[in-house]
C-alpha positions as CSV (number, residue, x, y, z in Angstrom):
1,X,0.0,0.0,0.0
2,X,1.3,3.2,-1.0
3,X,1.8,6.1,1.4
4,X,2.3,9.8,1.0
5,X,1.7,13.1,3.3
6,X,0.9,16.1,2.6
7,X,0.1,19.6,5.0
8,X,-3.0,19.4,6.9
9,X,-3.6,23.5,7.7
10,X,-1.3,25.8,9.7
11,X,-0.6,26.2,13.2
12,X,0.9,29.2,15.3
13,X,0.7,28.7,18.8
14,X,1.2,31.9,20.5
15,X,1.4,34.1,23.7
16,X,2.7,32.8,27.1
17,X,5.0,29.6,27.5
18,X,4.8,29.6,23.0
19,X,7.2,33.0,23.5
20,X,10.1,31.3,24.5
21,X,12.2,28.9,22.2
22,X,10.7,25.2,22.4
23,X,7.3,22.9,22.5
24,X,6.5,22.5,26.2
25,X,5.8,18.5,26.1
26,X,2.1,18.9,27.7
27,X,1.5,20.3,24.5
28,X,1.7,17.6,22.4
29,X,-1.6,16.1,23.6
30,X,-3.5,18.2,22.3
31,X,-2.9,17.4,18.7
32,X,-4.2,13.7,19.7
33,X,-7.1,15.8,20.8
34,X,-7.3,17.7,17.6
35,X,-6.9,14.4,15.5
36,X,-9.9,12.8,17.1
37,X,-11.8,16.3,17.1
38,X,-11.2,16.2,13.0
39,X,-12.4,12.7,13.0
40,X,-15.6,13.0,15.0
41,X,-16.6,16.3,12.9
42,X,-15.7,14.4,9.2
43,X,-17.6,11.5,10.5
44,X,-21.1,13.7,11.6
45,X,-20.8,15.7,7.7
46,X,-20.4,11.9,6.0
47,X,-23.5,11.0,7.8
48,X,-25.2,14.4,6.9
49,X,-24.6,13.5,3.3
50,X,-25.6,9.8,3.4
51,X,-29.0,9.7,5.7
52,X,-29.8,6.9,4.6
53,X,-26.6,5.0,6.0
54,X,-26.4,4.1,9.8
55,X,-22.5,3.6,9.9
56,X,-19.3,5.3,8.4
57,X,-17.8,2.6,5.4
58,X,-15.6,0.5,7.5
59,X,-12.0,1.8,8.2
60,X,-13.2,5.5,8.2
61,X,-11.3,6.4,10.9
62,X,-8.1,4.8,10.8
63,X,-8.2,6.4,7.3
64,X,-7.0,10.2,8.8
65,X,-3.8,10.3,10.8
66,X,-2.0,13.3,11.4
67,X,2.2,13.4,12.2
68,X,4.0,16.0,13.8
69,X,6.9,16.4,11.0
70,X,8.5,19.6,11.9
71,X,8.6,22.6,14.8
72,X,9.1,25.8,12.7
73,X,10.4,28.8,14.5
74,X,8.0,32.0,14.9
75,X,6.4,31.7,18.6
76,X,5.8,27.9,17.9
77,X,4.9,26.7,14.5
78,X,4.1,23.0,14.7
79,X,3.9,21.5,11.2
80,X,1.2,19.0,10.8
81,X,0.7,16.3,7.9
82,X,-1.6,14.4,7.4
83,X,-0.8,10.4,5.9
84,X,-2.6,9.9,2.9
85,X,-2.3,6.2,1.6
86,X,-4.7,3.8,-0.4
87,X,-7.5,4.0,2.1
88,X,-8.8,7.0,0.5
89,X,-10.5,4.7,-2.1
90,X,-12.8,3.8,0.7
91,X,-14.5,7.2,-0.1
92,X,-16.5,8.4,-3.3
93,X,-15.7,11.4,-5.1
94,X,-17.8,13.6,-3.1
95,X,-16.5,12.6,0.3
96,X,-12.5,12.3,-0.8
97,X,-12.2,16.2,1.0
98,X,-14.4,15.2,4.0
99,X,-11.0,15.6,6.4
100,X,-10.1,18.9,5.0
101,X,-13.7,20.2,5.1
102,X,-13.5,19.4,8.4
103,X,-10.9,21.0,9.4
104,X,-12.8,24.5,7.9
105,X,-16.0,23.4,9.6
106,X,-14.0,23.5,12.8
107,X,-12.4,26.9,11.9
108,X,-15.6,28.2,10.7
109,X,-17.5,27.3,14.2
110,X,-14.9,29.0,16.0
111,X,-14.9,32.4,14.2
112,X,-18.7,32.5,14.6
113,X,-18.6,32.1,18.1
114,X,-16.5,34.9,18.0
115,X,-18.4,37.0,16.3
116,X,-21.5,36.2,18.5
117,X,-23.3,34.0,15.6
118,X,-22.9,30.9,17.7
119,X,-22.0,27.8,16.9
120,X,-23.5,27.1,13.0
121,X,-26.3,24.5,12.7
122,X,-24.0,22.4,10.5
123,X,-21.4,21.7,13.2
124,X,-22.0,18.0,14.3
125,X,-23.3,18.0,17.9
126,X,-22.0,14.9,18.6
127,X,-18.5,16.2,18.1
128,X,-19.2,18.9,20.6
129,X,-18.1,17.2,23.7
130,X,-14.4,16.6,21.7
131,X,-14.4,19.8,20.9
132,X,-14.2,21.0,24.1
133,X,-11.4,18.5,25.2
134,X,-9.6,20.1,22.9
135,X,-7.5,23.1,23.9
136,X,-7.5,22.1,27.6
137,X,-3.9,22.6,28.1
138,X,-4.1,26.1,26.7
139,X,-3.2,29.0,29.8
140,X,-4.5,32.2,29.8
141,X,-3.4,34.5,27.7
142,X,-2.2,31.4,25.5
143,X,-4.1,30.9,21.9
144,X,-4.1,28.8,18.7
145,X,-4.1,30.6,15.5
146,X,-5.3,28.2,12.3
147,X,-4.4,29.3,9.1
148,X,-3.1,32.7,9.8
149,X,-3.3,35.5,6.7
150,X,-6.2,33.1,4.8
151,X,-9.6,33.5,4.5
152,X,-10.3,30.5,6.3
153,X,-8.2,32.0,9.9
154,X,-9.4,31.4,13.2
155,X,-8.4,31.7,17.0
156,X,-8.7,29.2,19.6
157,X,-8.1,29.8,23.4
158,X,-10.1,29.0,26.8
159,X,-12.4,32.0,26.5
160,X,-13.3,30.3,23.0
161,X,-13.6,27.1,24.7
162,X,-15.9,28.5,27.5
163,X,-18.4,30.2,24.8
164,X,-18.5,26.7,23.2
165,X,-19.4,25.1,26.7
166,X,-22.1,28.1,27.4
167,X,-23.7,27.3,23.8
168,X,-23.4,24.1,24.1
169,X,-24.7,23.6,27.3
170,X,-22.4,21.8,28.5
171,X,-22.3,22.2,31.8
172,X,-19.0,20.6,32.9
173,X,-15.5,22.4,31.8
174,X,-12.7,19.9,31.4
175,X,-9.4,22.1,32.1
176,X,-5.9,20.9,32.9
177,X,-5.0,23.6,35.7
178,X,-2.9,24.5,39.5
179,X,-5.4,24.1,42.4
180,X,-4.1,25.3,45.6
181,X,-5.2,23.9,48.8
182,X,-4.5,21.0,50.8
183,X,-5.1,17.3,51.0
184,X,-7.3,15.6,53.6
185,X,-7.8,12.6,52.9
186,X,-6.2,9.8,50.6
187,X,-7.6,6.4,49.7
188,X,-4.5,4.6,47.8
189,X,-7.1,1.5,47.2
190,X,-9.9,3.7,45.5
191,X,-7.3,6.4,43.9
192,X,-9.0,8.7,45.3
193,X,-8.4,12.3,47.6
194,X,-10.2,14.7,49.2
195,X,-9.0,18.4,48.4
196,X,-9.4,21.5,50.4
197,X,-9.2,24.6,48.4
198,X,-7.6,27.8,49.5
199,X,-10.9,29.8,50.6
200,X,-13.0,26.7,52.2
201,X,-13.9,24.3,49.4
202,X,-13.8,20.7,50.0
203,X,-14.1,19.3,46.3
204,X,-13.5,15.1,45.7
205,X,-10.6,14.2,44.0
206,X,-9.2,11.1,42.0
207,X,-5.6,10.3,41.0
208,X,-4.2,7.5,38.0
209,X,-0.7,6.8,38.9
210,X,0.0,5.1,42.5
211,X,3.3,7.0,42.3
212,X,1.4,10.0,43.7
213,X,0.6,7.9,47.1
214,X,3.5,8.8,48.5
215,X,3.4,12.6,47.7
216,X,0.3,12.7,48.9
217,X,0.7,11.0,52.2
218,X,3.4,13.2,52.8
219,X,1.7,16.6,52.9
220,X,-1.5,14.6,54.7
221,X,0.3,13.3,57.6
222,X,1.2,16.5,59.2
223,X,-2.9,17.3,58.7
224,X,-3.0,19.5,62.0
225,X,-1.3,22.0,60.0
226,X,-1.0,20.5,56.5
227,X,0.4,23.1,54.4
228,X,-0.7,24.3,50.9
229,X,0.4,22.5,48.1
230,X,-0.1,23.4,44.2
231,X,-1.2,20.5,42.5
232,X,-1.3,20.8,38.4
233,X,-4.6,18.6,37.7
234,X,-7.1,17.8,34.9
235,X,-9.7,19.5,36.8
236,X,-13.7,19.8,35.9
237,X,-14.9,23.5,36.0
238,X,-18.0,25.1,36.3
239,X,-18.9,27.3,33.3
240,X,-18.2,30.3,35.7
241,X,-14.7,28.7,36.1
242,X,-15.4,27.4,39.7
243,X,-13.3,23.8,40.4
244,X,-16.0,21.2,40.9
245,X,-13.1,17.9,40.9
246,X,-10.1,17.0,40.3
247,X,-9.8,14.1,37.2
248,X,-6.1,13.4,37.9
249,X,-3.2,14.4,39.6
250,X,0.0,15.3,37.3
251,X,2.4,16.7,39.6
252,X,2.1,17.9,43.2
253,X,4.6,20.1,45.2
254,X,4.6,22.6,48.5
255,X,3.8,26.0,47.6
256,X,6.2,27.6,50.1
257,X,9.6,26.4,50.8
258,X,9.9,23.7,53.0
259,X,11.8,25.3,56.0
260,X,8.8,28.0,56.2
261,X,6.2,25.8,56.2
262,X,7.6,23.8,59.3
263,X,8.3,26.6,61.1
264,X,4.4,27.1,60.9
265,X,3.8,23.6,61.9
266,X,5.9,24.6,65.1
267,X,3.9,27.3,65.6
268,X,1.0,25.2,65.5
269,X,2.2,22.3,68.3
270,X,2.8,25.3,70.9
271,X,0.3,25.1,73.8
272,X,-0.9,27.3,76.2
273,X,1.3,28.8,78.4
274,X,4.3,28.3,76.1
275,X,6.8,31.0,77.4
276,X,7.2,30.0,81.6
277,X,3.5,29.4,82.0
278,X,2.2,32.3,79.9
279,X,1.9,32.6,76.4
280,X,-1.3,31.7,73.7
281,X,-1.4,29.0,71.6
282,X,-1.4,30.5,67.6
283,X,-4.9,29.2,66.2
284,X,-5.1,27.1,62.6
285,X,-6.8,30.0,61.5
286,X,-4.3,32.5,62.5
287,X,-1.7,30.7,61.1
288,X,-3.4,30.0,57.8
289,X,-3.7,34.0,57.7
290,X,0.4,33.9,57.5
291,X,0.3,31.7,55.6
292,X,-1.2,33.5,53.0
293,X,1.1,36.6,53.5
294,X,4.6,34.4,53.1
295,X,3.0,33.1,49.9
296,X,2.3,36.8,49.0
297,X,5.9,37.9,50.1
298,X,7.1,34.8,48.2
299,X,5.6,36.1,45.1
300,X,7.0,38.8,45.4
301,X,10.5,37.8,46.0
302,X,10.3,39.0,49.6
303,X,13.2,37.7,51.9
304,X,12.5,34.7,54.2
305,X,11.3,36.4,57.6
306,X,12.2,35.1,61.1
307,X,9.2,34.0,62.6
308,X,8.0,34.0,66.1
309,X,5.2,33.8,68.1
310,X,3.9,36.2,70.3
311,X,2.5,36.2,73.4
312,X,-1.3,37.5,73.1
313,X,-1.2,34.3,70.4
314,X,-0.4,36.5,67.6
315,X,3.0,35.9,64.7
316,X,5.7,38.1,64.5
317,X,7.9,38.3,61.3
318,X,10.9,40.1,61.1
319,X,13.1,41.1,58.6
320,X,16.5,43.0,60.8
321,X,19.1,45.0,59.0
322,X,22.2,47.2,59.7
323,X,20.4,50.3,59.1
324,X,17.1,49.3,60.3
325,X,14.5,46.8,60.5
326,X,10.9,45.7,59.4
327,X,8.4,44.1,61.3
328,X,4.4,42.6,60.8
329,X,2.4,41.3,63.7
330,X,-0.4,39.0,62.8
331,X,-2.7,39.8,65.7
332,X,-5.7,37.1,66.4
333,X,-8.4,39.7,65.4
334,X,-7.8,39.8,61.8
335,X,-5.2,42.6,62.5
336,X,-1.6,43.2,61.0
337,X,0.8,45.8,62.9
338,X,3.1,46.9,60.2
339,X,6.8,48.8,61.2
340,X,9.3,50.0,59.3
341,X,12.3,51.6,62.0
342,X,15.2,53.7,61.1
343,X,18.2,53.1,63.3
344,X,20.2,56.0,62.0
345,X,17.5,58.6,62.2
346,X,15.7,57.1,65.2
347,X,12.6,57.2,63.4
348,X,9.5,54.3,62.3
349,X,6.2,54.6,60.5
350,X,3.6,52.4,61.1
351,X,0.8,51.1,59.7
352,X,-2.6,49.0,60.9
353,X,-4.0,46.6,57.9
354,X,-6.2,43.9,58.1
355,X,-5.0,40.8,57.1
356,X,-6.0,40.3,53.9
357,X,-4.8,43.8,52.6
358,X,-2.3,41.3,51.2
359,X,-0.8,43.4,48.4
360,X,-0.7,46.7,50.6
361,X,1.2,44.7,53.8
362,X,3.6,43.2,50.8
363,X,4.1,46.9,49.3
364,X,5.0,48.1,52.9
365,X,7.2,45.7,53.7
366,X,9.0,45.7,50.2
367,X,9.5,49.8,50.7
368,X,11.1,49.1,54.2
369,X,13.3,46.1,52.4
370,X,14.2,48.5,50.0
371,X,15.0,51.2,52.1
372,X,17.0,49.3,54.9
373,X,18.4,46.4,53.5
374,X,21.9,45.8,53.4
């Protein structure tokens, strides 16, 4: 049997990780994605034409297969072909295209979306549901551009994705993403987890490689104070982009560095009457409220603190210097105390923030950083 290839439209993949040199290797899923997306769409227009027949001719699938044959500079250009071979006979005259016009169809649907036309009435809505697969690894600010310069262009991105959802009806928004949160639970036998997001919601999670046992284990064994992981998932999402589950589990890791995060878990052992029968205990939620400010500060590049409790039951982080020093009290009623002292001119401002003022505190204690640093 005889076998050629030829190209099957253009790519450009463009915006965010596509801006630096390479194909990150998530990536290449999606054009499995896109191959069965082409199929599902060719197979719905063959029936279209041929009412009267209840299956595609045998071998209508395996017919279209796409290859990867070159990664052309230019943000990333991934070449596709597609293997054309003696299967084609299968087809008659009118249906030799059927792949290509598929491949327009698609385009087509997605520039009416986007110009508020919705999806067209000759889009197969049995390939709906692999139309939305597709693209899942796409980040924000990250897009697909098909055919660039023709007539035939078209964009692809998750704001696309979610209009096709939202016209669709499709209530359930697959979506590989970071969660942040931590993990209560684990059931190795079931492969399943129990998730706590950062702001409250519990959500049901499931995991596909028993190499992720251990990882998870290890941040739910120190549960009295387990501390926030990010965990890169195939997550389902609302239409509104609220994280119903969690699929599966590619990678998981501690958000903040690991000497940080047991120092809170120190924190959180101290009992009542700590310092020579005085002294607070530091409350989960107190410390979860630091928490959040050394993942701010962290963001930000901030300088590991020295931490310490206080003895109303509050956290004290400090950052001391030659010329000065900056300081932030995490008090128990929501409160943060915020200094900034000059040693050579004898002088400190102050400031009173709540705690979630996150990106003010983080501005404040940057400027004294800045100012006093060595």
């Amino acid at each position: 049997m005889g076998t050629d290839s030829r190209a099957f439209g253009s790519w450009r993949l463009r915006g965010g990780r596509y801006e630096q040199q390479g194909l990150p290797v998530e990536v290449l899923a999606e054009f499995a994605r896109y191959e069965r997306l082409v199929i599902d769409v060719a197979r719905g227009l063959w029936k279209q034409r041929h009412a009267a027949r209840q299956r595609v001719p045998r071998g209508f699938a395996s017919s279209f297969s796409l290859r990867l044959s070159d990664i052309q500079p230019g943000s990333v250009v991934p070449v596709l072909e597609r293997a054309t071979n003696d299967s084609d006979a299968l087809f008659d005259d009118i249906d030799t295209s059927i792949f290509d016009e598929a491949r327009l169809l698609i385009q087509d649907t997605l520039r009416s979306i986007q110009s508020g036309a919705g999806i067209p009435r000759t889009f197969p809505p049995h390939a709906l549901r692999e139309f939305s697969r597709f693209g899942r690894s796409l980040q924000d600010g990250e897009f697909i551009e098909f055919d660039g310069g023709s007539p035939s262009a078209a964009i692809y991105s998750q704001p696309v994705r979610r209009l096709i959802h939202e016209q669709a009806r499709l209530e359930r928004f697959e979506i590989e993403t970071l969660a942040t949160g931590q993990v209560v639970s684990v059931d190795a036998e079931k492969g399943t987890f129990g998730f706590r997001l950062t702001g409250g919601k519990s959500i049901p999670g499931r995991f596909s490689s028993d190499d992720l046992v251990p990882d998870l284990r290890q941040y739910l064994d120190r549960s009295t104070m387990a501390p926030t992981v990010a965990v890169n998932v195939v997550a389902i999402q609302s239409i509104i982009g609220e994280t119903i589950e969690i699929q599966d589990v590619l990678s998981i890791e501690p958000v903040l560095p690991a000497e940080w995060s047991e120092r809170l878990v120190e924190l959180q052992t101290l009992e009542n009457g700590w310092l020579d029968g005085v002294g607070k205990e530091v409350s989960r939620k107190l410390l979860r409220e630091v928490e959040s400010l050394l993942l701010e500060f962290l963001d930000a590049q901030v300088e590991r603190p020295y931490i310490f409790p206080t003895e109303e039951g509050g956290v004290q982080l400090e950052w001391p210097f030659t010329r000065g020093e900056v300081t932030v009290i995490v008090l128990p009623d929501d409160k943060v105390e915020a200094y900034a002292f000059s040693k050579e001119e004898d002088q400190e401002s102050e400031n009173l923030l709540h705690w979630r003022q996150l990106e003010e505190i983080t501005e404040f204690v940057t400027r004294g950083i800045n100012q006093y640093g060595d």
